[in-house]
C-alpha positions as CSV (number, residue, x, y, z in Angstrom):
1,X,-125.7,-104.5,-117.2
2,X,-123.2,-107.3,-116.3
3,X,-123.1,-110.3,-114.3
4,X,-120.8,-111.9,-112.2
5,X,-119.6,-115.1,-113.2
6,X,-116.3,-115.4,-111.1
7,X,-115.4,-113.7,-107.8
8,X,-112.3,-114.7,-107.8
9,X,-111.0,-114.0,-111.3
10,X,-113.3,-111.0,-111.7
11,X,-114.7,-112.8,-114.4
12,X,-117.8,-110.8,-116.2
13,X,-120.2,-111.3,-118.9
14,X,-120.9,-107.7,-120.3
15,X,-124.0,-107.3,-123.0
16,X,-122.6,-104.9,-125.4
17,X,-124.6,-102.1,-127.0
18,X,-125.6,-104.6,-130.1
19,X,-126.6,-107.4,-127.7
20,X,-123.4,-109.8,-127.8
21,X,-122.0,-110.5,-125.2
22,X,-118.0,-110.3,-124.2
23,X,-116.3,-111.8,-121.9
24,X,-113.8,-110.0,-119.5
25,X,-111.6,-112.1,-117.6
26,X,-108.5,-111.6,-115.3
27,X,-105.7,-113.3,-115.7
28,X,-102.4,-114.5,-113.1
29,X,-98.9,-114.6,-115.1
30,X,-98.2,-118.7,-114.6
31,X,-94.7,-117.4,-113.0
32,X,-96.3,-116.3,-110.2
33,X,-96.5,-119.7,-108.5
34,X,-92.6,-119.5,-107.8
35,X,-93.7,-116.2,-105.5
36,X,-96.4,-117.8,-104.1
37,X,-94.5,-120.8,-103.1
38,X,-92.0,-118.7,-101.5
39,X,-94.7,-116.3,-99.6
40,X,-96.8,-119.4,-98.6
41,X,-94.0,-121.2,-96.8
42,X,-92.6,-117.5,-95.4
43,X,-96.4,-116.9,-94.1
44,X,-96.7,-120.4,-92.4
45,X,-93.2,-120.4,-91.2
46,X,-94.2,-116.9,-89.4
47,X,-97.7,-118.3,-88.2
48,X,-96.5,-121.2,-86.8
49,X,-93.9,-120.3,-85.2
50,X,-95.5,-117.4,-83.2
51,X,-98.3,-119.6,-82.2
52,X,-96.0,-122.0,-81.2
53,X,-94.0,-119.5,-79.1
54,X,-95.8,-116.7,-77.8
55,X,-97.1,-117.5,-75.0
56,X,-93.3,-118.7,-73.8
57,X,-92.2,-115.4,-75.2
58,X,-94.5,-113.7,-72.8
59,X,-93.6,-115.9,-69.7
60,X,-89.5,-115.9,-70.2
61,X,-89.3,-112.3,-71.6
62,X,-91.2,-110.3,-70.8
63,X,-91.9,-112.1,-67.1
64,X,-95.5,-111.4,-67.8
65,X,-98.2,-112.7,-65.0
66,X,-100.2,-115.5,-65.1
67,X,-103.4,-113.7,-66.0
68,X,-101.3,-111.7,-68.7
69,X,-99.1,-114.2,-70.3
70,X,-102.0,-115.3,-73.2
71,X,-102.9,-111.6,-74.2
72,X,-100.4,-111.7,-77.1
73,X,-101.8,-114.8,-78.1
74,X,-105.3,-113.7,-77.7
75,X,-104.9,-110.2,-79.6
76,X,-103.1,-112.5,-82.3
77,X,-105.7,-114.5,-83.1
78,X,-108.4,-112.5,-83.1
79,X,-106.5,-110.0,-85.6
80,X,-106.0,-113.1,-87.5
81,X,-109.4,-114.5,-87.6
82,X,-110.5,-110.5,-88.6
83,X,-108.4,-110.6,-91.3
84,X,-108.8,-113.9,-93.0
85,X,-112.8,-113.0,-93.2
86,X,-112.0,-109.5,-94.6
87,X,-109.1,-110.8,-97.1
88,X,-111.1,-111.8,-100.1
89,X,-113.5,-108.3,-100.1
90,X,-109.8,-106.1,-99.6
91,X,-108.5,-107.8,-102.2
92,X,-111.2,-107.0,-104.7
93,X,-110.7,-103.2,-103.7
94,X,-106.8,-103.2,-103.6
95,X,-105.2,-105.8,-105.7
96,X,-102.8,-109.1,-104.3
97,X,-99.9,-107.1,-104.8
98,X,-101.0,-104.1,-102.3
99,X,-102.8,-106.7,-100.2
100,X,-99.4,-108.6,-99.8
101,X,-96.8,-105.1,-99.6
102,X,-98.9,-103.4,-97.2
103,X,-99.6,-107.0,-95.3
104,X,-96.2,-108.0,-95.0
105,X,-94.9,-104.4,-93.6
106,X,-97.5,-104.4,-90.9
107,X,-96.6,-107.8,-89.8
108,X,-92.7,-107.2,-89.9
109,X,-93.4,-103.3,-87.6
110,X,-95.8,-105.4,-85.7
111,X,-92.7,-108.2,-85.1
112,X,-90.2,-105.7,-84.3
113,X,-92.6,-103.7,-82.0
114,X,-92.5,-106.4,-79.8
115,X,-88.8,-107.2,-80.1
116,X,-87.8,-103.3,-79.3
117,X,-90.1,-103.3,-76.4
118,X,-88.7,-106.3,-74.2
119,X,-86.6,-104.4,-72.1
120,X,-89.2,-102.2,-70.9
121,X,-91.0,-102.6,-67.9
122,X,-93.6,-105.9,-67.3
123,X,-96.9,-104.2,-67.7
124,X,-95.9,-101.5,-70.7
125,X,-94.1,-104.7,-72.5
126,X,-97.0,-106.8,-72.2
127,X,-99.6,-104.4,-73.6
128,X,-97.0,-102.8,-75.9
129,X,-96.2,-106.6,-77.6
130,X,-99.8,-107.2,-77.4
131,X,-100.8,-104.4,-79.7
132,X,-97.8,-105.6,-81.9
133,X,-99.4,-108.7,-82.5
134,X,-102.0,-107.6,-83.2
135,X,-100.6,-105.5,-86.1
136,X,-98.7,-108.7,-86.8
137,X,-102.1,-111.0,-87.1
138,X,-103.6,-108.3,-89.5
139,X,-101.0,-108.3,-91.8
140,X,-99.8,-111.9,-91.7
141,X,-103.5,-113.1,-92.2
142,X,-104.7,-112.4,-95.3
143,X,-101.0,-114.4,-97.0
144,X,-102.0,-117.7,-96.9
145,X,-105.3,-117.0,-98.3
146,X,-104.5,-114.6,-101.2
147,X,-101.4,-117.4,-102.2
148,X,-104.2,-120.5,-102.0
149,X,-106.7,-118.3,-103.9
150,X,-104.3,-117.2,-106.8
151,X,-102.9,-120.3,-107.3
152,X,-106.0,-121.9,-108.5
153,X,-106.3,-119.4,-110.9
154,X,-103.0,-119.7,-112.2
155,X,-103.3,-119.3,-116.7
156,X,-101.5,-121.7,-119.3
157,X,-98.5,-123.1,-117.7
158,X,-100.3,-125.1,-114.6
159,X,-103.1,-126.8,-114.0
160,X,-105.1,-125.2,-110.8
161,X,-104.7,-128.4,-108.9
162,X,-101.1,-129.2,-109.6
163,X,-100.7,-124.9,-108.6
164,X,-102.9,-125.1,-105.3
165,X,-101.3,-128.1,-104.6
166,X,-97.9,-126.9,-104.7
167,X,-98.7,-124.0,-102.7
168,X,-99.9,-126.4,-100.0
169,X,-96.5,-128.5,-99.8
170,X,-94.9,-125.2,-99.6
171,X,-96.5,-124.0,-96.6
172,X,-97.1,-127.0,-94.8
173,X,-93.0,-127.3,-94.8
174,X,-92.9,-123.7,-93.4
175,X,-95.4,-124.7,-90.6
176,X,-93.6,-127.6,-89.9
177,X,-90.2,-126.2,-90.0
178,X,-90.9,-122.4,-88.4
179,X,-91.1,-123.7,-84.5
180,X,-88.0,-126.2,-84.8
181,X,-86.0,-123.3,-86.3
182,X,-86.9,-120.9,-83.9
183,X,-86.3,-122.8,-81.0
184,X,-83.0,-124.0,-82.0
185,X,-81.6,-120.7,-82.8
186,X,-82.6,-120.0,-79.4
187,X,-81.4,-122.5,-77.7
188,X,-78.0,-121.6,-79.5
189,X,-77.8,-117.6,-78.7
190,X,-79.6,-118.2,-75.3
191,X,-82.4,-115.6,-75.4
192,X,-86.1,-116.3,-77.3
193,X,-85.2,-112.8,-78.8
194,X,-83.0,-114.0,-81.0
195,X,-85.5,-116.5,-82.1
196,X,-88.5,-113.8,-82.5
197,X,-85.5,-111.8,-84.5
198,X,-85.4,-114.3,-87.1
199,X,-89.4,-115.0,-87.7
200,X,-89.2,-110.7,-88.4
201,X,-86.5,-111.0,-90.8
202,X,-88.3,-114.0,-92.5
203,X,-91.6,-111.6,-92.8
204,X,-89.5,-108.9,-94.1
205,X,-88.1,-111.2,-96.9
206,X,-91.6,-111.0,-98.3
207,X,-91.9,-107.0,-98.6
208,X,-89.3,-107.1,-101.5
209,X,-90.4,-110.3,-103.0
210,X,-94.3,-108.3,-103.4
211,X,-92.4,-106.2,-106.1
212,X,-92.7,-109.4,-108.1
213,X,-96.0,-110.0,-107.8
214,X,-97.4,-108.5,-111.5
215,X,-100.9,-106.9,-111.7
216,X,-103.7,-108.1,-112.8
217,X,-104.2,-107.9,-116.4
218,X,-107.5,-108.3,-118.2
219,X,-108.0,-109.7,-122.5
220,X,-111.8,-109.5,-124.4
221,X,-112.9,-112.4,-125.5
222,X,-114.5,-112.3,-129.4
223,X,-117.8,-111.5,-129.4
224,X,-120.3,-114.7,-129.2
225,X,-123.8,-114.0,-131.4
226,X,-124.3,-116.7,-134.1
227,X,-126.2,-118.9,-131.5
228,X,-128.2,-116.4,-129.6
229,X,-131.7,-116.1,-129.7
230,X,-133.9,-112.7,-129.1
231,X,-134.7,-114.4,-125.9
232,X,-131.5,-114.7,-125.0
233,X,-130.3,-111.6,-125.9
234,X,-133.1,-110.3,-123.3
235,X,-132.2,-112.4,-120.1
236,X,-131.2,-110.3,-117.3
């Protein structure tokens, strides 16, 4: 029998066949705050700026109608908001670094979908980009989470605050940055498509920069039994 002590660290208290108990713990490589600095401000830059956007992109590009110009923006949000409740149980299956891989190629093909499918026709570009950002919200949602989440559980070299903390400068300067880049490279180049080019390359940046991301390893603690009782041997 075991219980849980930790969600997040997959922290466990096992009874062993002789009635100690050992601890098995999971534990982040302190380097990986560097990653998560770069995939939190990445993941924000990417949110932001297609929240800020989208709805233009849909009214100048794709010369959507009134009625169709937020379906982008609803399909995004409501992939998003699927994702961000599912995160934490998928990444107990899969792992951060399979969450974050498979996230970040769904959200760059969801990105480009919707670039490659501008010059078609108003009502298959509309629907088309819709399901893109859809794909987009599902992939790019569960980023900000896992980097918050593994921050704070970052081992010897930080302190969890000083780590989440961190984390959080890095992506608020990615939110606050993502729009004003966008819109000024589109200004420049004269087409939002240019602008919706560069959030997909900054989404693909993260696909190679997963490979970094090291697995989870786990260390046994020493077995604890000079100060337990029979009674406490016996607790469930």
């Amino acid at each position: 029998r075991h219980r849980l002590l930790s969600d997040d660290i997959g922290s466990y208290e096992v009874r062993a066949s002789q009635g100690s108990i050992v601890t098995i713990t999971e534990v982040l490589h302190p380097n990986l705050l560097y990653f998560l600095c770069c995939l939190s401000f990445l993941a924000a830059l990417v949110e932001s700026s297609l929240v800020t956007w989208m709805v233009i992109y849909f009214d100048r590009v794709l010369d959507a109608k009134a009625l169709d110009k937020s379906a982008g923006y609803i399909c995004f949000m409501v992939a998003m908001a699927i994702g961000r409740f599912s995160c934490d149980i998928l990444r107990r299956l899969y792992g951060r670094k399979i969450m974050v891989a498979f996230g970040s190629i769904l959200a760059t093909s969801g990105l480009v979908t919707v670039i490659c499918v501008s010059p078609l026709p108003t009502q298959p570009a509309v629907a088309l980009s819709s399901i893109g950002l859809m794909v987009t919200g599902l992939g790019l949602s569960t980023m900000l989470p896992i980097s918050f989440s593994s921050a704070g559980h970052l081992t010897d070299m930080w302190h969890s605050g000083t780590a989440v903390a961190t984390v959080a400068v890095c992506a608020y300067c990615g939110n606050t940055t993502g729009s004003l880049l966008v819109g000024i490279l589109s200004d420049a180049t004269g087409s939002l498509r240019y602008g919706f080019l560069f959030i997909a390359c900054a989404m693909g940046l993260v696909i190679p920069l997963s490979a970094w991301i090291p697995a989870e390893t786990s260390h046994i603690a020493q077995p604890e039994t000079e100060n337990l009782t029979r009674d406490d041997q016996l607790q469930p």
